[in-house]
Structures are given as structure tokens and as C-alpha cells.
N, C-alpha and C positions, 0 to 999 in steps of 0.2 A: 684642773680648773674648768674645761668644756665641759665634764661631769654634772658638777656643783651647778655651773652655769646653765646647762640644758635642764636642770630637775628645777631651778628655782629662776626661767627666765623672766616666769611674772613681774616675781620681786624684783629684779635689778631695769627692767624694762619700765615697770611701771614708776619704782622711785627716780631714777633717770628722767624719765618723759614729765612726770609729776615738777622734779625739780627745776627742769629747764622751764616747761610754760608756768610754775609759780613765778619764777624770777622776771619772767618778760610780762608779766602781769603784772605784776605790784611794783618789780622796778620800772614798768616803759618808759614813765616819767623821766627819772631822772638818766637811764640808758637813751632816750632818744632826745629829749631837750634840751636847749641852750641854759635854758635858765635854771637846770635842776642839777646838783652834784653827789657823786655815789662816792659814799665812803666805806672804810673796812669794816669799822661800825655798821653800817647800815647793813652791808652784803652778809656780815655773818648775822645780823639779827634776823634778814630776811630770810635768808638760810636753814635758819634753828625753828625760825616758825613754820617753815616750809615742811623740815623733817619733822617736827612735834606731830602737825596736823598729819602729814603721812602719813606715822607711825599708826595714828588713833585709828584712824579711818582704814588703815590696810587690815591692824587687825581686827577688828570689828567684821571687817569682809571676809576677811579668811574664815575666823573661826565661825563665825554665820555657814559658811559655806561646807566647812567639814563637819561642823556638827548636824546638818542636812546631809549630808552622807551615811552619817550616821545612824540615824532615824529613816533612810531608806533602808540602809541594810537591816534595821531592824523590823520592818514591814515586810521583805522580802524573804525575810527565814519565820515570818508568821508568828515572832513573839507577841505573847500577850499583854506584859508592857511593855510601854514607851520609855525611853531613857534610862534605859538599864545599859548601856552600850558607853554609855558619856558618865558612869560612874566605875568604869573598868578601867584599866590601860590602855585602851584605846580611848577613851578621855581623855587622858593626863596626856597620849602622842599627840593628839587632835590640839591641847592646848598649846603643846611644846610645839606644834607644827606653828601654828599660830604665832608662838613669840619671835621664834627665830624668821620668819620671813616678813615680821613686820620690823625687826631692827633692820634686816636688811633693806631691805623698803625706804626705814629712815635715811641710812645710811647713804644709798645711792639717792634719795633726795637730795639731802643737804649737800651731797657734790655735784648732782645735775644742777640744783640752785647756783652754785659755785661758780660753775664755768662761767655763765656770760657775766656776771657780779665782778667777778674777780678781773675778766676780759676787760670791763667798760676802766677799769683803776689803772691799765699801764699807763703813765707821764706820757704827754703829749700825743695820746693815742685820738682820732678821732670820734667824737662822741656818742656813735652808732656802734661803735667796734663790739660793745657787749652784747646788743642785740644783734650781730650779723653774726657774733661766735655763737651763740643759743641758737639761733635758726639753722647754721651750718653743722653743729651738734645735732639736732632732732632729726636734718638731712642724712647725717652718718647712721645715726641709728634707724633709722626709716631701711636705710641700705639694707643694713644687716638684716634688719627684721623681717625683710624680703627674702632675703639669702635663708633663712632661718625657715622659712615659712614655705618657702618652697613658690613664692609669687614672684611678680616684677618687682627687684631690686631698685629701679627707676622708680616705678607708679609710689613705691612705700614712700622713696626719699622725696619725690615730689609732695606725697600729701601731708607728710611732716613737716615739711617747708613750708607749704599754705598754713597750716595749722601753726607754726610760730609763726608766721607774717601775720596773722590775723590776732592770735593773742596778744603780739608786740603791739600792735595797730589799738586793738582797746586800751590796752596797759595804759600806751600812752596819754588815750583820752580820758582816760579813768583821771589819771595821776593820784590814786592811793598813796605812795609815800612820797 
């Protein structure tokens, strides 16, 4: 699994971090207000639009990105056309790279979405509890991402913190749903 996970940390990093601040964004409301209540309805629709848009948006970026690879290597070996590179198998990898890191994308969305959604629904839990699991999630991954990255462990998990305290902080002002 460290494998998998070190070649593709974009994808799990990104739909992770993607899914927690959609959720403290669009849910603030009903995560931090008296007057607003989160259902399972809600968390999985929140969730599914979180991963949809993900999905769109990750691959778009991707394949953007490798097909620019593409068209460098082919300036760099001095072919005289352009996109002959993106009608080979190296195409068709470039596209497959593309799908498989945007399902995963979706994928770790829709459960970074999850966490604090699902957090704020435990019975008698107090009404922040989804937002303090979403921030203390982006804290964990901040950690790692530190760890990961060869930086301060601390400074990552600190500015993930800030960063859902401040997205929870508009969410709530927003109050989108």
C-alpha cells in the first residue's frame, strides 16, 4: 500500500483535503448552528457532489497536465509534428493515468466529505463535533504531509488547522445548505 500511496499521493491528498473543506464549507451551517440540522440525506448528497465535482476537476487537471508532457517531449526530440505523441500508447497511458487518479480523487473526496458529515450525526453529540473532526482530520493529514515531505510535521498540521478553521468560519456564514 506505501507503493500505490507514494506514486499517487496527489490523488489521495488532494481528494482527502478537497473532501474535508467541501464539507466545512457547504455544511458550516448546519455543522456549527443551533438552528440548522444535518442529515444522512444531506451528508451523502453533500458528499456525492463533493466527489462528482472532484472527479471533473482532478481529471481535467491531470490530463491537462500529462498531455503537456507530452508535447514537451515532443519538442524536445525535435519532431516536426505536434500530437503525434497523444495518438500512440502513450495517449491512451496518459488517458488511463488520467481516469484512474481522478476516481481515486473522487473516491478519497467523498470520504474526506464523510468524516465531519457523518461526525456532526452521532445522538447527542454536540453540535460542533463535525466541524472539530474535519479540522482535526486536515490536522492529521497536515502531520503526515509534513512527515511526507520531509518539513515541519507541526507547521503542516498547524496550517491545515487554520485552513479548516477559516473555511468552517465562512461555511458557516455562507450557510449554503
Amino acid at each position: 500500500m506505501s507503493g500505490i500511496f507514494a506514486k499517487k499521493r496527489l490523488d489521495f491528498v488532494a481528494g482527502l483535503s478537497d473532501g474535508i473543506l467541501t464539507a466545512l464549507i457547504l455544511g458550516g451551517g448546519p455543522l456549527l448552528h443551533a438552528d440548522s440540522s444535518m442529515s444522512w440525506s444531506l451528508s451523502l448528497r453533500v458528499a456525492a457532489a463533493a466527489a462528482i465535482a472532484g472527479a471533473f476537476i482532478f481529471f481535467v487537471a491531470h490530463y491537462a497536465d500529462l498531455r503537456s508532457e507530452l508535447i514537451r517531449a515532443e519538442r524536445q526530440l525535435n519532431l516536426l509534428s505536434h500530437g503525434r505523441f497523444a495518438t500512440t500508447q502513450l495517449g491512451k497511458a496518459v488517458l488511463r493515468e488520467s481516469l484512474v487518479s481522478a476516481v481515486i480523487d473522487s473516491v478519497c473526496t467523498f470520504i474526506g466529505a464523510l468524516i465531519p458529515l457523518s461526525a456532526s450525526l452521532i445522538p447527542h453529540g454536540p453540535r460542533w463535533l463535525g466541524a472539530a473532526v474535519g479540522i482535526g482530520a486536515l490536522a492529521v493529514l497536515g502531520f503526515f504531509l509534513g512527515r511526507a515531505a520531509y518539513g515541519s510535521p507541526v507547521r503542516w498540521a498547524v496550517a491545515l488547522t487554520l485552513a479548516g478553521v477559516l473555511v468552517a468560519y465562512i461555511g458557516m456564514n455562507l450557510k449554503i445548505v
